[in-house]
Each structure stands twice: as structure tokens, then as C-alpha cells.
C-alpha positions as CSV (number, residue, x, y, z in Angstrom):
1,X,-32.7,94.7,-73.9
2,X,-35.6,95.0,-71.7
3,X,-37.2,91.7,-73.2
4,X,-35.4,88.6,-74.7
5,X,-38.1,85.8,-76.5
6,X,-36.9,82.3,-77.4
7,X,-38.8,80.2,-79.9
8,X,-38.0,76.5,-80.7
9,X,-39.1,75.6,-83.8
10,X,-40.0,72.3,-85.6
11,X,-42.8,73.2,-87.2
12,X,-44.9,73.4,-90.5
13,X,-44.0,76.3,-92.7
14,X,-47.8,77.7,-93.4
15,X,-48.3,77.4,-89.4
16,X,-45.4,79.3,-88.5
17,X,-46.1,81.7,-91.2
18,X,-49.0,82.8,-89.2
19,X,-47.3,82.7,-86.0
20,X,-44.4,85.1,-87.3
21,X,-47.0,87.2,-88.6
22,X,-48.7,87.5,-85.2
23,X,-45.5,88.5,-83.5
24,X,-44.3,91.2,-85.4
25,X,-47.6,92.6,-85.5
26,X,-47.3,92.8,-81.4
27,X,-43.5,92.5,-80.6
28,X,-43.0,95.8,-78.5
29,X,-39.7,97.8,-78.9
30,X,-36.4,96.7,-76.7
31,X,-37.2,92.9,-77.4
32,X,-34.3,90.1,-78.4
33,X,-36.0,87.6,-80.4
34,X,-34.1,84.2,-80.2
35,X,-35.3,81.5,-83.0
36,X,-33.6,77.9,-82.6
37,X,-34.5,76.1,-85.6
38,X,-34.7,73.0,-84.6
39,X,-33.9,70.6,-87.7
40,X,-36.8,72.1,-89.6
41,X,-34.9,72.3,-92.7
42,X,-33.0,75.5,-95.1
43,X,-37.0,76.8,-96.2
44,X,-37.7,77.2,-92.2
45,X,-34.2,78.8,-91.9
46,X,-34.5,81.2,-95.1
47,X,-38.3,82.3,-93.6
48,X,-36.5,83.3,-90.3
49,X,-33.6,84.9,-91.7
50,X,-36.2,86.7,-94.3
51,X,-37.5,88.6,-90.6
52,X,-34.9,89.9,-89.7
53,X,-35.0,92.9,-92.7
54,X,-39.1,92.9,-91.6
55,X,-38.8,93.8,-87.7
56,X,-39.2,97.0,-86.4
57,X,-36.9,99.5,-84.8
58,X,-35.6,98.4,-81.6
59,X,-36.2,94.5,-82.0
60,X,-33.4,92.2,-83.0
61,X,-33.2,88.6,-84.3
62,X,-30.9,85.8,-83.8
63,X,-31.3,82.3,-85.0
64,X,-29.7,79.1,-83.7
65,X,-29.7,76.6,-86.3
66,X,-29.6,72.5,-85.6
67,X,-29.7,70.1,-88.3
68,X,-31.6,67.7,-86.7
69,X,-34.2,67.9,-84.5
70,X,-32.6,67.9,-80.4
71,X,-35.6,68.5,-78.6
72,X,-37.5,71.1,-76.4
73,X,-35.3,71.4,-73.7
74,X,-31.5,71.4,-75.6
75,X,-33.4,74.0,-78.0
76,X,-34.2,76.3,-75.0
77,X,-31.1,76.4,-73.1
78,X,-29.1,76.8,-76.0
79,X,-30.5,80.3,-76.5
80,X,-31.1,81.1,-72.7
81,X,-27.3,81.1,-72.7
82,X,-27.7,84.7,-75.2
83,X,-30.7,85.8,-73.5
84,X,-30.2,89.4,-72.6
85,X,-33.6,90.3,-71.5
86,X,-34.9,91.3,-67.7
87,X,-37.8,89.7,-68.7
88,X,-37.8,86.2,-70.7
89,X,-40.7,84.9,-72.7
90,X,-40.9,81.6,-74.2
91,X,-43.3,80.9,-77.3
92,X,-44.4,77.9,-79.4
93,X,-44.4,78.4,-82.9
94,X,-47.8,77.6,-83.6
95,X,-49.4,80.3,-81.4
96,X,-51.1,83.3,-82.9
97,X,-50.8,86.3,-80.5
98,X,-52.9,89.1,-79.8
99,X,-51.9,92.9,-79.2
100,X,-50.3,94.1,-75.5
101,X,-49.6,90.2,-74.4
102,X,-46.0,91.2,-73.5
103,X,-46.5,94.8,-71.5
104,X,-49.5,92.7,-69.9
105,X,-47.3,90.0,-68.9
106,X,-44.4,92.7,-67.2
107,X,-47.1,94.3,-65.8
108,X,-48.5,91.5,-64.0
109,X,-45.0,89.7,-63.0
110,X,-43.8,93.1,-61.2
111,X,-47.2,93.1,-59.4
112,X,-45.8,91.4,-57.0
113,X,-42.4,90.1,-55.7
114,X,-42.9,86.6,-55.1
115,X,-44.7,85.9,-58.4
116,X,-41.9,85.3,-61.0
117,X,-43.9,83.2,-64.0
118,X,-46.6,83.7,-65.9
119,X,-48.8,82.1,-68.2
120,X,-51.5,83.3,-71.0
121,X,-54.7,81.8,-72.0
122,X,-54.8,79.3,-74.8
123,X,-57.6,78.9,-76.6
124,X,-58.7,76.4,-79.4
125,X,-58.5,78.7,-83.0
126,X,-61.0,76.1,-84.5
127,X,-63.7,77.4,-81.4
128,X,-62.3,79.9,-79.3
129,X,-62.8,77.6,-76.2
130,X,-60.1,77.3,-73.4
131,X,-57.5,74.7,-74.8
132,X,-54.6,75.8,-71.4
133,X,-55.5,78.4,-68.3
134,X,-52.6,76.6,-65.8
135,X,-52.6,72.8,-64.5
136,X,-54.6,71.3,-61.6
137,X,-54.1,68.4,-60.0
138,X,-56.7,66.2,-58.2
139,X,-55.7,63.3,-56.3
140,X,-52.9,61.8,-59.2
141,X,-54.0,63.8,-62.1
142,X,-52.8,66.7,-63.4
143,X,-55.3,68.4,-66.0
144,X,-55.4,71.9,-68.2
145,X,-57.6,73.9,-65.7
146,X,-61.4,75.1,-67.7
147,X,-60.6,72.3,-70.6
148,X,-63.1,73.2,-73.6
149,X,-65.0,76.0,-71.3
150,X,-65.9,79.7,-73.0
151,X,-63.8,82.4,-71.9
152,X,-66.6,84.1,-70.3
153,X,-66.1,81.5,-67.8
154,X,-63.0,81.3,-66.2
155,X,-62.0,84.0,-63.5
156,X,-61.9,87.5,-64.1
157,X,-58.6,88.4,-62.5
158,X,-55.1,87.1,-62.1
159,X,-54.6,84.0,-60.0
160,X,-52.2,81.3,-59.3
161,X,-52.0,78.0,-60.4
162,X,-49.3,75.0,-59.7
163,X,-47.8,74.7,-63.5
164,X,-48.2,76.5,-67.0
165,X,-47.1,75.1,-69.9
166,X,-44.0,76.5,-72.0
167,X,-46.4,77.4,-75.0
168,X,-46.8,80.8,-73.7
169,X,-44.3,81.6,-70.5
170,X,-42.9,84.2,-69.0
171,X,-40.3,85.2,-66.5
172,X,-38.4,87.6,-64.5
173,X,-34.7,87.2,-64.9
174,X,-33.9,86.1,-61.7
175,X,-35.7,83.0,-61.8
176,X,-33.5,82.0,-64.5
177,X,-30.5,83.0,-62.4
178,X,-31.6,81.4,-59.8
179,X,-33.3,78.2,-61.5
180,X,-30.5,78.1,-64.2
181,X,-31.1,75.5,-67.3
182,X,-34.2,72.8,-68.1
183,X,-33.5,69.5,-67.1
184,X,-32.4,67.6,-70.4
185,X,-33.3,64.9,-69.2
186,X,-36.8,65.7,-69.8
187,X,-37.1,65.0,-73.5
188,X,-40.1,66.8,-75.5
189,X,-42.6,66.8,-72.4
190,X,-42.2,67.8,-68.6
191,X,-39.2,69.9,-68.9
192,X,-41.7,72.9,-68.4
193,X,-43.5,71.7,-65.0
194,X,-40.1,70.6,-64.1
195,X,-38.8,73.5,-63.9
196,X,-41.2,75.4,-62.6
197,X,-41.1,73.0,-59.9
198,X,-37.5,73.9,-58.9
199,X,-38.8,78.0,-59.3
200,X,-41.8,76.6,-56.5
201,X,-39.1,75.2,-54.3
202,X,-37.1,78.4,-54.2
203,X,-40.2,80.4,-54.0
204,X,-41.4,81.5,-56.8
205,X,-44.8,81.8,-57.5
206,X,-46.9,81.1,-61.4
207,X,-50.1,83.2,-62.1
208,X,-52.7,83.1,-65.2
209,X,-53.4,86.6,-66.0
210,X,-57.4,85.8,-67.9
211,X,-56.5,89.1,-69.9
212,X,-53.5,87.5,-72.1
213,X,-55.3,85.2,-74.7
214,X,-53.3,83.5,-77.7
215,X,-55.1,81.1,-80.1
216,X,-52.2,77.7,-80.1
217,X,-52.9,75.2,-82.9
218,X,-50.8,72.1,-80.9
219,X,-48.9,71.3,-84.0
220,X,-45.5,71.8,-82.7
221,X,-45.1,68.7,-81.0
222,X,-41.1,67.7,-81.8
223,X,-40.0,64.2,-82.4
224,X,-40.3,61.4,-79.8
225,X,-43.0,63.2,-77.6
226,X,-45.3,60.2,-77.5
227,X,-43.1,57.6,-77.0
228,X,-41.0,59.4,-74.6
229,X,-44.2,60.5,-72.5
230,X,-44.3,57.7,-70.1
231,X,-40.7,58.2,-69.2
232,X,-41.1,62.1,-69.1
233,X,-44.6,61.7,-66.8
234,X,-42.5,58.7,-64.3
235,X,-39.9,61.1,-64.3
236,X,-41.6,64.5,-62.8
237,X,-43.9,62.3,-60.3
238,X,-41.3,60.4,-59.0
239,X,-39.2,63.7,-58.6
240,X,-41.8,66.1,-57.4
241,X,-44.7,64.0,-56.6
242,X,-44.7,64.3,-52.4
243,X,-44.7,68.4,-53.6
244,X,-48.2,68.2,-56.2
245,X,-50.8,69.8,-54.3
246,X,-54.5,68.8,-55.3
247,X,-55.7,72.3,-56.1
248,X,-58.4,71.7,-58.7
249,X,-61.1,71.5,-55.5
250,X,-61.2,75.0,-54.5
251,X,-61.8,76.5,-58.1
252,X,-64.3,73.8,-58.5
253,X,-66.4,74.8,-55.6
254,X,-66.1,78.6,-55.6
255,X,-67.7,78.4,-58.9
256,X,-70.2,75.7,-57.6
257,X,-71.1,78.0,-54.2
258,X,-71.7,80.9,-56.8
259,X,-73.7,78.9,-59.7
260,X,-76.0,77.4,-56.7
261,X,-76.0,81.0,-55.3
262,X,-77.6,82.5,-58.5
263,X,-80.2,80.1,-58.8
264,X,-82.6,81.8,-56.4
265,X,-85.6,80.2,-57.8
266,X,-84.3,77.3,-57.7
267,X,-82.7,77.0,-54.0
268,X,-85.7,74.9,-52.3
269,X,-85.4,72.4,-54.4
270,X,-83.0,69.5,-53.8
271,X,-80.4,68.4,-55.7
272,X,-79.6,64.6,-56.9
273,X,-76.1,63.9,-57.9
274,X,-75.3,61.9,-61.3
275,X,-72.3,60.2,-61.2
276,X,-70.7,59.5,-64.8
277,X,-66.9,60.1,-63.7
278,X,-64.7,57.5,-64.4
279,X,-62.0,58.1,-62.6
280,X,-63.4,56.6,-59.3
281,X,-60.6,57.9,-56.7
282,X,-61.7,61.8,-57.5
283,X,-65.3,61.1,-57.8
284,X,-65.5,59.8,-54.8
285,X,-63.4,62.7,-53.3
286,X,-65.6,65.3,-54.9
287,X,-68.5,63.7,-53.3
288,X,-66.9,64.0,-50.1
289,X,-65.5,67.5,-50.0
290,X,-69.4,68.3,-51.3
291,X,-71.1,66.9,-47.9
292,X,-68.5,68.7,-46.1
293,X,-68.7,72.1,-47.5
294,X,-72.2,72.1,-46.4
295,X,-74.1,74.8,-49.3
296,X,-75.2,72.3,-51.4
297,X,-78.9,70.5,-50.6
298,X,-77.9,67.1,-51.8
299,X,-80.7,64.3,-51.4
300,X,-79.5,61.2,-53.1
301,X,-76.5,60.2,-55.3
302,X,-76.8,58.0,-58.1
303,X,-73.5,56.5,-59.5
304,X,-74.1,55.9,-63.1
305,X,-70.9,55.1,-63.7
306,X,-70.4,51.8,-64.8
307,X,-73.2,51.9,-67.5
308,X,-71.2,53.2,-70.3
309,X,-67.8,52.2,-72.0
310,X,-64.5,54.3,-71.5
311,X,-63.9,57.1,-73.4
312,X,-65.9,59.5,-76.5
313,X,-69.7,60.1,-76.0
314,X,-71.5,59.3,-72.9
315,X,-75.2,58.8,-74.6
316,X,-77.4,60.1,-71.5
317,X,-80.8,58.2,-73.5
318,X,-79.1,55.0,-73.2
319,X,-77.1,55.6,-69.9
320,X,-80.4,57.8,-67.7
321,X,-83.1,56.2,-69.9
322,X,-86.0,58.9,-69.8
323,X,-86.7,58.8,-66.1
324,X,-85.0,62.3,-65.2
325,X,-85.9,63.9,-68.1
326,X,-89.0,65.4,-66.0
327,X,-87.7,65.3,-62.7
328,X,-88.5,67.7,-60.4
329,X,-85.2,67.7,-58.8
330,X,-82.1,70.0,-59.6
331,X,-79.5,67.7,-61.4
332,X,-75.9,67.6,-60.5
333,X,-73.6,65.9,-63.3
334,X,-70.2,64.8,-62.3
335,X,-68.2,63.7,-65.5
336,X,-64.5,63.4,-66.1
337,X,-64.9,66.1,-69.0
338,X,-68.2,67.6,-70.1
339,X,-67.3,67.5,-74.1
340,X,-68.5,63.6,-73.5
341,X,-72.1,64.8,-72.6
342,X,-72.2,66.8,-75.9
343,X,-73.7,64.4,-78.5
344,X,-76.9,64.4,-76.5
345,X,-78.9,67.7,-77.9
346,X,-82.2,65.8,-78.1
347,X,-81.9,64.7,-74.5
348,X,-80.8,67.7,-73.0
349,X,-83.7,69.7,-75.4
350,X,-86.4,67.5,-73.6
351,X,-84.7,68.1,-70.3
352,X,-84.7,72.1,-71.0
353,X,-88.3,72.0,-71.7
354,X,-88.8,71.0,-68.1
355,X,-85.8,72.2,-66.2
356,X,-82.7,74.4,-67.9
357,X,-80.5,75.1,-65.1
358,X,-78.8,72.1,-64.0
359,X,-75.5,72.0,-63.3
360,X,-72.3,70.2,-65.2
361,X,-69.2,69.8,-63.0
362,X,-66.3,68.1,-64.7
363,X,-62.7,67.4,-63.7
364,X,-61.3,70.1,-65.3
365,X,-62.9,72.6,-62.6
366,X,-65.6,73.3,-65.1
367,X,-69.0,74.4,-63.7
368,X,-71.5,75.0,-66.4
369,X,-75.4,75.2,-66.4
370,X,-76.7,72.8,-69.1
371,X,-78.3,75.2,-71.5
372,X,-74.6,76.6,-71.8
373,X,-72.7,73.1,-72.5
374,X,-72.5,74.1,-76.3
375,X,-71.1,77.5,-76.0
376,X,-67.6,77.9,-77.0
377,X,-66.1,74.4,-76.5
378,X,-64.0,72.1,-78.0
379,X,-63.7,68.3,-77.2
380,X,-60.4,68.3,-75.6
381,X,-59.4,65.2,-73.6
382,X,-55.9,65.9,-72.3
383,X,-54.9,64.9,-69.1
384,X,-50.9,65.2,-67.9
């Protein structure tokens, strides 16, 4: 077999309908499907046996059955131990995915000898926005890289990134040789970055590729994953954190550099920072690395901060007042993630009237005019 795919599966029978649909539809030939239902009960079981008179030629399918539920990483390793593939693919059941994601993902995994994982793009099914494109970490934060952005706005071609997560992974067999099992110890959460961790360490690169998109609904979440998240998160930093890089800076300004770049008409005037991030330790790093990069015509910076409660909306009326509305100034928004600035259309109307192009820079690596803040999103919060 050229291609072995394992799918755990605790999931919703309607969701993974759709998701079984989607990957006949785009399984390609020489492929070992491995299913490991994972306590999900005898209809689950009877749908995946069902598929196996329903694949094409050249795909096989084998199913690992638990009675109850054993988790994420006991679910994978169970059928890594069959896996007969050169190149290994792991799923979540409640993805839906789109033609050509597994020759794209050989293709880009043989383009070069020290990349050995992959991940796709996930995007939101209820908006098409950017739900996962990789993990960056700022100072102690790891965070899914373009959270809520469009499509049309997160780079072109393949690049690297620290972490993916398992929802849509790839790869090459010798990683798994060399890397051998998940941890167990990680249970429902981690045991992806932890491994790919180990694959870092013997020097294996993980790249994106923006071409390979999958819509993921996030229902496939397994028992135990909130209350064994504090446990899974202590776990990985206290294993791997002298090893986290803080790698969300340089995607945020090479898209910065370029936005200010484009805005010709624009370029005399200077800028004033807003300051609504939260997270105090990265805003003040981003203000720094700003001043030092040296492209940016920054006057003033106003910290705004601590005139709003934690978390949902940030209401700019009640936070800016009216002041800046007709400003001559280009505006520079800092926020933890822009989905907070979104229930403020009258606002940002009566700033467009006066000014459209200033700039939203969130902690995501987001870097959106204004006028776009609506296109394509969806208010995701997640931080790992």
C-alpha cells in the first residue's frame, strides 16, 4: 500500500456520515483505511462495516473496535501497529474533504527531505474562514495561526510552522519509524504537538501547504478533553517548553511591511497605535519588535486596554468614544483576536466615511484592513 489513513472515531452518526461521504469521494487508489471505533456504539460499527462493499478498487478497510471510549492517543497507535502505508495520514471524523488533498499532501512531503509532516487548512463550514493553518507561539501562548481570517489571506505557498494539529496530518513513514508511538500519557489533547515535538528533535520539519483545504466541524472531541486539558497543556510545556520558539512575529510583520507597503496614498501620514490587547506580556513585545523593525511611522501609542472587561465584544463607541472616528491619522489596532472588534459596524461605518484603510493586527498573525474585518470570519477564540 502506497497510503495507510487512520481515523479515531467517537463521533455523531449524521457528522460522520458526511465525513465518510467526503472520503470515498476523494480516497485515491493504493490507500489502507484504518477506522478505530472508539466506543461509539454497534450503529457506528454497522455504518463502517457498511463501507467496506462501497470503496473503490484498490482501497481496503479495516476497523478496530473498543467498547468504550480509550482516547485519542490508544485509538491511534492501536492501528499504527497495521499501518502499511509509505505515507500515513491521520483524519478526524468530522472533517469534510475536498478532491486531490492526499496526492497534494505526497507531493509536498517529497518536496523536500527534511520536511516529514504536513498539515491542511481547516476552515469553519458555517463561514469558510480559517478555523487551523499550523500553531504559533508568542511569548507563552500557543495559537491557530490566521484564526477567523478569509482564505484569500493567508500565504500563497507552502511554509513551515512549529505544530499542526492531528485533524488533518500527514507523514512519511520514517517519521513513524523513527518517532514510534504517541505518548499515552497525553489523554485527548497534546498527544499531536507532542509528538511532533519528538519528529522536531530528530529533525523533522512540519509545513502547511495553503492549497489543501478541509471544512472540520470540531465535534469529535472524545471524553475527558476538558477536564484533562490542564494536565495535557502542564504536561507538553513542562516537557518541551525551553524548545517553543515564538514564531507568530515574523508572519505578523511580513504581512504588516506589505499592507503598509500598498497603502501608497497613505504613506505620509503617521500612524497611532490602539492598544486593546489583553494579554500584556505580547503587547508590549509587539510594540517593541515594531520600533525596531523601523518601516512603520508610528507617532503615539495609546493603550486602551484596561477600559473594557475580559473576553466577547470590545464596543469601540464606549471604549474610543467618537474622538478618532475623524482622525486624520492612520489607525493601528492591536487586539488579542479581531472577532472582538466585530459588533461595532456603526462605528467602523462612520470611521470608513473618513478613513477605510486602517489596519487590524491581532494575535493570531492576522493583518486585515478594516473595511475587510467582516469577510469570511468566524469568532473563534482558541488559544492552546
Amino acid at each position: 500500500m502506497l497510503y495507510t489513513i487512520i481515523v479515531p472515531v467517537n463521533q455523531d452518526y449524521n457528522i460522520l456520515n458526511l465525513f465518510t461521504d467526503s472520503l470515498l469521494r476523494t480516497v485515491s487508489p493504493s490507500t489502507q483505511i484504518i477506522f478505530i471505533n472508539d466506543g461509539s456504539g454497534s450503529a457506528v460499527f454497522q455504518h463502517l462495516d457498511k463501507l467496506k462493499q462501497e470503496v473503490r478498487e484498490g482501497v481496503t478497510i479495516e476497523i478496530l473496535q473498543h467498547d468504550f471510549p480509550l482516547g485519542c492517543a490508544v485509538s491511534i497507535n492501536s492501528a499504527l501497529s497495521l499501518a502499511k502505508g509509505e505515507y500515513i495520514f491521520f483524519l478526524d471524523s468530522d472533517t469534510i474533504l475536498q478532491p486531490n488533498w492526499q496526492p497534494m499532501m505526497k507531493e509536498t512531503l517529497d518536496s523536500d527531505i527534511t520536511i516529514g509532516m504536513i498539515g491542511g487548512v481547516l476552515l469553519y463550514p458555517q463561514t469558510g474562514g480559517v478555523q487551523h493553518c499550523g500553531i504559533a507561539f508568542a511569548d507563552t501562548i500557543g495559537r491557530h495561526l490566521f484564526l477567523n481570517a478569509s482564505p484569500d489571506d493567508i500565504p500563497k505557498e507552502t511554509f513551515s510552522v512549529q505544530l499542526v494539529v492531528f485533524a488533518m496530518f500527514g507523514m512519511k513513514r520514517e517519521v513513524y519509524e523513527t518517532i514510534g508511538n504517541l505518548d499515552e500519557k497525553f489523554f485527548n489533547g497534546y498527544e499531536d504537538f507532542d509528538y511532533q515535538m519528538r519528529a522536531r528533535a530528530a529533525g523533522y520539519d512540519t509545513v502547511i501547504n495553503p492549497n489543501i483545504q478541509a471544512y472540520h466541524w470540531e465535534r469529535s472531541s472524545g471524553i475527558h478533553r476538558n477536564f484533562n486539558r490542564k494536565n495535557n497543556l502542564a504536561r507538553f510545556w513542562k516537557k518541551w517548553g525551553g524548545q517553543i520558539e515564538a514564531d507568530v512575529w515574523p508572519f505578523v510583520f511580513s504581512h504588516l511591511k506589505a499592507q503598509l507597503e500598498s497603502q501608497v496614498e497613505y504613506q505620509h501620514l503617521p500612524i497611532v497605535g490602539i492598544d486593546l490587547a489583553e494579554v500584556r506580556s505580547d503587547a508590549d513585545t509587539f510594540w517593541t519588535k515594531l520600533e525596531e523593525a523601523d518601516f512603520a511611522n508610528v507617532a503615539e501609542v495609546r493603550d486602551y486596554s484596561n477600559r473594557f472587561n475580559s473576553n466577547g465584544a470590545i464596543w469601540l463607541p464606549q471604549v474610543l468614544g467618537k474622538e478618532l472616528i475623524h482622525s486624520e491619522n492612520r489607525l493601528l489596532f492591536l487586539v488579542d483576536n479581531f472577532a472582538r472588534l466585530l459588533e461595532n459596524r456603526y462605528w467602523i461605518e462612520m470611521r470608513h466615511a473618513h478613513r477605510a484603510k486602517d489596519l487590524i493586527i491581532d494575535l493570531y498573525g492576522n493583518v486585515i484592513t478594516m473595511d475587510r474585518i467582516y469577510d469570511g470570519c468566524w469568532p473563534g477564540t482558541k488559544v492552546r
